[in-house]
N, CA, C and O atoms as CSV, one atom per row, in Angstrom:
chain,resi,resn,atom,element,x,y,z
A,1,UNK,N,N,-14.882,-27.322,7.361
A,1,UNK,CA,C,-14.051,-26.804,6.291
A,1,UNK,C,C,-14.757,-25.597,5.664
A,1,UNK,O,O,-15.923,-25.764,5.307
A,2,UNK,N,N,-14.148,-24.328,5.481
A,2,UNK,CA,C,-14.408,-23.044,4.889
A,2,UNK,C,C,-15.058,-23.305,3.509
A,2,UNK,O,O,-14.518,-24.136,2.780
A,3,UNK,N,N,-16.085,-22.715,3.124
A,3,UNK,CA,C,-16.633,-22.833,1.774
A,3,UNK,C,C,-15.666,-21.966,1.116
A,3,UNK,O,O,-14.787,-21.201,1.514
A,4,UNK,N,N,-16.190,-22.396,-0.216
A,4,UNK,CA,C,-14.914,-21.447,-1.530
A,4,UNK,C,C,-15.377,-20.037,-1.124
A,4,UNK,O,O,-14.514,-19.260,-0.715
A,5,UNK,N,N,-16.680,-19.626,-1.200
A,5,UNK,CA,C,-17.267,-18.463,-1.042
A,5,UNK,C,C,-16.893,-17.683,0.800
A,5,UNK,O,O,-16.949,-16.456,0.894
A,6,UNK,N,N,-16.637,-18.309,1.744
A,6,UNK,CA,C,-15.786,-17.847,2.309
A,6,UNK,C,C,-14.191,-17.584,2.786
A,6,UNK,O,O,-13.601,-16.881,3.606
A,7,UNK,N,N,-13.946,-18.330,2.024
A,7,UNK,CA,C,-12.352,-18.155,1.379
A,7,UNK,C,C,-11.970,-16.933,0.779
A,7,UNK,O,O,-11.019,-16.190,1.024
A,8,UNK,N,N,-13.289,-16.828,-0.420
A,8,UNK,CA,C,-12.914,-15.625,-1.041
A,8,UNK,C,C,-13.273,-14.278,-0.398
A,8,UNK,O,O,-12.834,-13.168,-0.699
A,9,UNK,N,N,-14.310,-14.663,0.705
A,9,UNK,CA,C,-14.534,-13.234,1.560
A,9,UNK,C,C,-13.797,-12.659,1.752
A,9,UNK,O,O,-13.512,-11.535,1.338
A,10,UNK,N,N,-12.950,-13.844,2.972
A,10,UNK,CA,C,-11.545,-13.483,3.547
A,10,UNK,C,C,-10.432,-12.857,3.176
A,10,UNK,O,O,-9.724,-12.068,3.802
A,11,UNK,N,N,-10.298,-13.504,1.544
A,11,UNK,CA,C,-9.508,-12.812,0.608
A,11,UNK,C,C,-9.893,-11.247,0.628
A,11,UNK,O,O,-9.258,-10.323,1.136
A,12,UNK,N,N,-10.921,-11.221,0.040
A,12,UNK,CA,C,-10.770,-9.681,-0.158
A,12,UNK,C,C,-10.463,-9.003,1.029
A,12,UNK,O,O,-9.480,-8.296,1.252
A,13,UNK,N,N,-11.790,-9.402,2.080
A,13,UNK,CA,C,-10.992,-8.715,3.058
A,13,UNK,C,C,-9.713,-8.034,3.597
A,13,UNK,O,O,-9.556,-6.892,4.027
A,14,UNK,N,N,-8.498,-9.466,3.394
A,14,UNK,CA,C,-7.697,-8.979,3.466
A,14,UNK,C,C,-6.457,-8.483,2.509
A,14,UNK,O,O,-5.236,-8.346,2.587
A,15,UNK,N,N,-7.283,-8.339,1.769
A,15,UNK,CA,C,-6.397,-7.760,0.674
A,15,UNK,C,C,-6.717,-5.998,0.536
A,15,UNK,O,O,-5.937,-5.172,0.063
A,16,UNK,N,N,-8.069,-5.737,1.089
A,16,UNK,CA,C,-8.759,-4.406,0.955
A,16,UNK,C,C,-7.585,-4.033,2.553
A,16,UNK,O,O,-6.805,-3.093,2.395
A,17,UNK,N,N,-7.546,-4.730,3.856
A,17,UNK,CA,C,-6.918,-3.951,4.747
A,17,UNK,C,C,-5.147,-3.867,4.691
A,17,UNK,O,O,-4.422,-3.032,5.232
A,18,UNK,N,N,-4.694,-5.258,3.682
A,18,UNK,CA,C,-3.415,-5.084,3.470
A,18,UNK,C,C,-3.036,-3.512,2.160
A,18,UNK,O,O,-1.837,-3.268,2.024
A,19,UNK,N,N,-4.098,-2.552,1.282
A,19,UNK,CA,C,-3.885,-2.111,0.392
A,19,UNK,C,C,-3.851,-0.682,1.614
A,19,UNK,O,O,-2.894,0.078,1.762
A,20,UNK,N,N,-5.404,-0.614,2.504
A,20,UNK,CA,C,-5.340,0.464,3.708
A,20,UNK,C,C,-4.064,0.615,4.884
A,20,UNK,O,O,-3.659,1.586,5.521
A,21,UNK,N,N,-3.672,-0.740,4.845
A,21,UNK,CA,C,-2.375,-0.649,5.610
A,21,UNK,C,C,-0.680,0.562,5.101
A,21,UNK,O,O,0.154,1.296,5.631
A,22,UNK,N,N,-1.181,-0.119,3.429
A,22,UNK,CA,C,-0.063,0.228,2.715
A,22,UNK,C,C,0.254,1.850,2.846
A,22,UNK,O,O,1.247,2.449,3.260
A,23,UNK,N,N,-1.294,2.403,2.198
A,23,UNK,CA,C,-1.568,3.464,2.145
A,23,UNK,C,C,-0.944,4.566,3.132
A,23,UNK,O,O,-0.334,5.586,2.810
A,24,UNK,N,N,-1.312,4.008,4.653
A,24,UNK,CA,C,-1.361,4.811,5.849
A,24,UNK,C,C,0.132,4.288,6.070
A,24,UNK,O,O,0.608,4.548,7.174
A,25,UNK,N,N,0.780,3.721,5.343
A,25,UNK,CA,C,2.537,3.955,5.465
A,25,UNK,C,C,2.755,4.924,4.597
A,25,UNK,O,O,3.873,5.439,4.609
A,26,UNK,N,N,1.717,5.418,3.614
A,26,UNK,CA,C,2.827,6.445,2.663
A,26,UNK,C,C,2.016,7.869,3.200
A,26,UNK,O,O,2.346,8.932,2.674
A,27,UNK,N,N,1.182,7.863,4.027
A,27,UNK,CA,C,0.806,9.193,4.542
A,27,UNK,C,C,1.591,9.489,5.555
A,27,UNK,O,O,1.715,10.677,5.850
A,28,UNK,N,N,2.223,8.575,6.234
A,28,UNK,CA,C,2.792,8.514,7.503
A,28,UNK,C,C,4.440,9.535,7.001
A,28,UNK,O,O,4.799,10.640,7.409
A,29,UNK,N,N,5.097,8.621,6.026
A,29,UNK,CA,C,6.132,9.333,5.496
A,29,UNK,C,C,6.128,10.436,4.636
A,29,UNK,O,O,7.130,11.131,4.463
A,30,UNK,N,N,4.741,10.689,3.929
A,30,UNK,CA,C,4.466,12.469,3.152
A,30,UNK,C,C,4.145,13.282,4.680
A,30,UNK,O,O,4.433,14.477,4.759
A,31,UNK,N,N,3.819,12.897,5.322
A,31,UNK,CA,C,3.310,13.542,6.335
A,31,UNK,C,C,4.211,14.350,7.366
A,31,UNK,O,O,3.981,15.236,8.189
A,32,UNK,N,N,5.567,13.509,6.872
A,32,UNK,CA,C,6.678,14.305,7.775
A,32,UNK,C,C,7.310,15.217,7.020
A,32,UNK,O,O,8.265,15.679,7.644
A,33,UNK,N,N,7.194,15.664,5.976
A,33,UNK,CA,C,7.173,16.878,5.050
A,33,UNK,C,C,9.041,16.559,4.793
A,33,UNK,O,O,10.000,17.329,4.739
A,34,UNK,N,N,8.959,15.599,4.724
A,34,UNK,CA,C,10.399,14.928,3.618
A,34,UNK,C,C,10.756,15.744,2.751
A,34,UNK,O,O,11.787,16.414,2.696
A,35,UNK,N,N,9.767,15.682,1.961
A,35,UNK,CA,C,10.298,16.068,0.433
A,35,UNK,C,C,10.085,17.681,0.162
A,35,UNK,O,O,10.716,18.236,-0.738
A,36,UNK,N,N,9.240,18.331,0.923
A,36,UNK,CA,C,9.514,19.562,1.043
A,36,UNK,C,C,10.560,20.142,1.661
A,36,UNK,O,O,11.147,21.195,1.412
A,37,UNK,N,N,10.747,19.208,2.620
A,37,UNK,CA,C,12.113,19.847,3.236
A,37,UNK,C,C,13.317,19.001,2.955
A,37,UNK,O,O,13.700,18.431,3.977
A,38,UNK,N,N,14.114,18.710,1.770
A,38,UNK,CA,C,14.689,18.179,1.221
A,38,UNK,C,C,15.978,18.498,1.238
A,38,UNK,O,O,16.938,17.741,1.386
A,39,UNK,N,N,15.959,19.951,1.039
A,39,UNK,CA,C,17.495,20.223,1.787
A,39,UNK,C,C,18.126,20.027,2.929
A,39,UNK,O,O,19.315,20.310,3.078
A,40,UNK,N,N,17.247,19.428,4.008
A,40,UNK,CA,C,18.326,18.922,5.223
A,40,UNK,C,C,18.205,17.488,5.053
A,40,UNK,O,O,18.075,16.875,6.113
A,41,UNK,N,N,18.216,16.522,3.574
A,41,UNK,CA,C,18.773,15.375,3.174
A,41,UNK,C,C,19.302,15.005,2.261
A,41,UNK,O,O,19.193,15.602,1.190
A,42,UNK,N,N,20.071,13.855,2.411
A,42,UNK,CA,C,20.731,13.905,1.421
A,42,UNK,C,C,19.942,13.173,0.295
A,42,UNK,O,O,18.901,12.557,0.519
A,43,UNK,N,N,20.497,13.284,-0.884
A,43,UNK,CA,C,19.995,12.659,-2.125
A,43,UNK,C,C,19.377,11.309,-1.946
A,43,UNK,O,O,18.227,11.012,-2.270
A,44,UNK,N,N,20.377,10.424,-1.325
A,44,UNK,CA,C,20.227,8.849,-1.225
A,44,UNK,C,C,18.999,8.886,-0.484
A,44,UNK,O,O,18.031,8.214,-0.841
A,45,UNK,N,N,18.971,9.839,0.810
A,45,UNK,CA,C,17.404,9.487,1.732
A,45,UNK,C,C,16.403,9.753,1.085
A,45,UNK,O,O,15.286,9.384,1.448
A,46,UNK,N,N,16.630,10.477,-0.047
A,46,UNK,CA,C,15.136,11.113,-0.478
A,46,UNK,C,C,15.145,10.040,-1.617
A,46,UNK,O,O,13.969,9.678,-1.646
A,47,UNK,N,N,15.778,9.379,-2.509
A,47,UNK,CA,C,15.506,8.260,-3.137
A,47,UNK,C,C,15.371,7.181,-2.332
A,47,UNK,O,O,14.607,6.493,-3.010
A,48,UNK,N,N,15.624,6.477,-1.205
A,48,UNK,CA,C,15.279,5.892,-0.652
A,48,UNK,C,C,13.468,5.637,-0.246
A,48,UNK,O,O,12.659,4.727,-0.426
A,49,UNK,N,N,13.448,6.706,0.244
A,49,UNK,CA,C,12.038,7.144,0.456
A,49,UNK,C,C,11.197,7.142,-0.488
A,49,UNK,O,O,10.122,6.620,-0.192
A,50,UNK,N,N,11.334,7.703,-1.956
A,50,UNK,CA,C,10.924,7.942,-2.837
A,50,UNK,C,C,10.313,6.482,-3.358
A,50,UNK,O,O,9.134,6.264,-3.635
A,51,UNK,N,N,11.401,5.556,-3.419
A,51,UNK,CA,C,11.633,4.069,-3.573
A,51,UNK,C,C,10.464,3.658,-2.785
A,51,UNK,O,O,9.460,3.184,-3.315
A,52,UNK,N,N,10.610,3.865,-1.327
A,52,UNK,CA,C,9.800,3.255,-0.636
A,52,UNK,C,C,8.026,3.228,-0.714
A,52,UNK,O,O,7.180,2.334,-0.674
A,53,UNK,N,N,7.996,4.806,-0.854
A,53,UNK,CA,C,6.520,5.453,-1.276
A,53,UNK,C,C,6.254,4.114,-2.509
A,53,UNK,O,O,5.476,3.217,-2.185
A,54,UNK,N,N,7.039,4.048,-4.103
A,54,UNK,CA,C,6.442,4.055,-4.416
A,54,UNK,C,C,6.211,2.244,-4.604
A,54,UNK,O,O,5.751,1.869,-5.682
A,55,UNK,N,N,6.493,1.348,-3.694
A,55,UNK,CA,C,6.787,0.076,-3.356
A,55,UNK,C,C,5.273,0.177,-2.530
A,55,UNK,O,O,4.301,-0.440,-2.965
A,56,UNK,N,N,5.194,0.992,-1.343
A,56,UNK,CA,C,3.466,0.903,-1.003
A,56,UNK,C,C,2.535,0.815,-1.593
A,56,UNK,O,O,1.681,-0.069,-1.528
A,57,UNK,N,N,2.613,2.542,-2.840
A,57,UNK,CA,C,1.774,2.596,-3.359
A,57,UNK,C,C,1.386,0.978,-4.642
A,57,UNK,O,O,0.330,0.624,-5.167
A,58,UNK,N,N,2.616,0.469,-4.704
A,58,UNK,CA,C,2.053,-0.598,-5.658
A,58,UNK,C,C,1.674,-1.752,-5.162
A,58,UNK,O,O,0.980,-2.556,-5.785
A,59,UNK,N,N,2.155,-1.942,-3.854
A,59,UNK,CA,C,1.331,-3.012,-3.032
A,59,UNK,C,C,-0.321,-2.445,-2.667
A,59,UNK,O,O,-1.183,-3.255,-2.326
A,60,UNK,N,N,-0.475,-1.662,-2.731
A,60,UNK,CA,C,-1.744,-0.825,-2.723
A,60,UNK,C,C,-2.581,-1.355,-3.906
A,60,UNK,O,O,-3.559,-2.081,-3.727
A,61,UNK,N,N,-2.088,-0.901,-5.307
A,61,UNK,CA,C,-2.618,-1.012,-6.573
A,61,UNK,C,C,-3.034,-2.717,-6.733
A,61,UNK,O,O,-4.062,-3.087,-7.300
A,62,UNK,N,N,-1.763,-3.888,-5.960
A,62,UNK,CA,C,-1.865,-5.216,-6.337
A,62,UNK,C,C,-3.049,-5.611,-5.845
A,62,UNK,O,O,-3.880,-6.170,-6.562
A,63,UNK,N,N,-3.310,-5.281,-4.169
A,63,UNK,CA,C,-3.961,-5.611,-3.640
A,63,UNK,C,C,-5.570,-5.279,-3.971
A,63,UNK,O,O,-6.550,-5.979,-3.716
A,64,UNK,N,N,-5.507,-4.013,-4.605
A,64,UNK,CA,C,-6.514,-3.508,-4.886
A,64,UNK,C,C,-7.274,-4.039,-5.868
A,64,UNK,O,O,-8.487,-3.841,-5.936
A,65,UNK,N,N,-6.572,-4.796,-6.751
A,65,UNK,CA,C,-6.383,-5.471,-8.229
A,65,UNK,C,C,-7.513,-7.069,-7.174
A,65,UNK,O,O,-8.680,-7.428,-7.338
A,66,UNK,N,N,-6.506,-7.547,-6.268
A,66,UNK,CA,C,-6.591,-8.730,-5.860
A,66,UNK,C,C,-8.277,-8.715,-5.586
A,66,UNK,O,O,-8.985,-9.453,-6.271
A,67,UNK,N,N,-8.887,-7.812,-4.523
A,67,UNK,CA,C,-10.197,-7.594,-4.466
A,67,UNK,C,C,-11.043,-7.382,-5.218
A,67,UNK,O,O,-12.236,-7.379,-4.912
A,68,UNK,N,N,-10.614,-7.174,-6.292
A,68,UNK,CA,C,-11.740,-6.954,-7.439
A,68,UNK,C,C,-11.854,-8.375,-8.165
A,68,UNK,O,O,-12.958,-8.733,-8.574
A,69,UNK,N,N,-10.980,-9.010,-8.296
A,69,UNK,CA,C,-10.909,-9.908,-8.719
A,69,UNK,C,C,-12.032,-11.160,-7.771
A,69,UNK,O,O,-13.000,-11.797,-8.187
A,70,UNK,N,N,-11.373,-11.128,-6.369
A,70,UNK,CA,C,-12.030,-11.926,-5.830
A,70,UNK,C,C,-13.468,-11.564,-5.260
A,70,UNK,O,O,-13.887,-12.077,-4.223
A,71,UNK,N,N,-13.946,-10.962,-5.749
A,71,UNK,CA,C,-15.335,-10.018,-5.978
A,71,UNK,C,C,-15.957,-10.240,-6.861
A,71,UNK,O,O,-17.181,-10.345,-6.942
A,72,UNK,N,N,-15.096,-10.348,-7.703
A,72,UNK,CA,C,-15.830,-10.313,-9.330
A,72,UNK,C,C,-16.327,-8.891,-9.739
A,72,UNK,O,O,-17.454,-8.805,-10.227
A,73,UNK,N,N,-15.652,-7.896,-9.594
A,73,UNK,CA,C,-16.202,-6.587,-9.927
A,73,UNK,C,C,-15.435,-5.834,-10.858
A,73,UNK,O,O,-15.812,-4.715,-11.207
């Protein structure tokens, strides 16, 4: 049976690669130059997107939250 102290490794662990995961979804979609090129979409796609970015970025922030916690830092 896993000690508490590797439980919580694990945790962070994967909470640090679920926040890097998040991340490299919202570079993936700035990266296709969306929002600069905005006039060949419509409104709804670019709120969509917009939506989406900022749903990563806060699974980013939770997770990021989550590791510190289970760190103690």
């Amino acid at each position: 049976m896993p000690s508490a102290n590797q439980h919580f490794l694990k945790t962070s662990e994967r909470c640090l690669e679920q926040a890097y995961q998040a991340v490299l979804k919202t570079q993936v979609i700035e990266g296709n130059n969306i929002f600069t090129e905005s006039k060949n979409h419509t409104t709804s796609v670019i709120s969509y997107l917009q939506a989406d970015l900022d749903k990563k970025f806060n699974i980013a922030k939770v997770r990021i939250g989550e590791f510190k916690m289970s760190t103690n830092e």
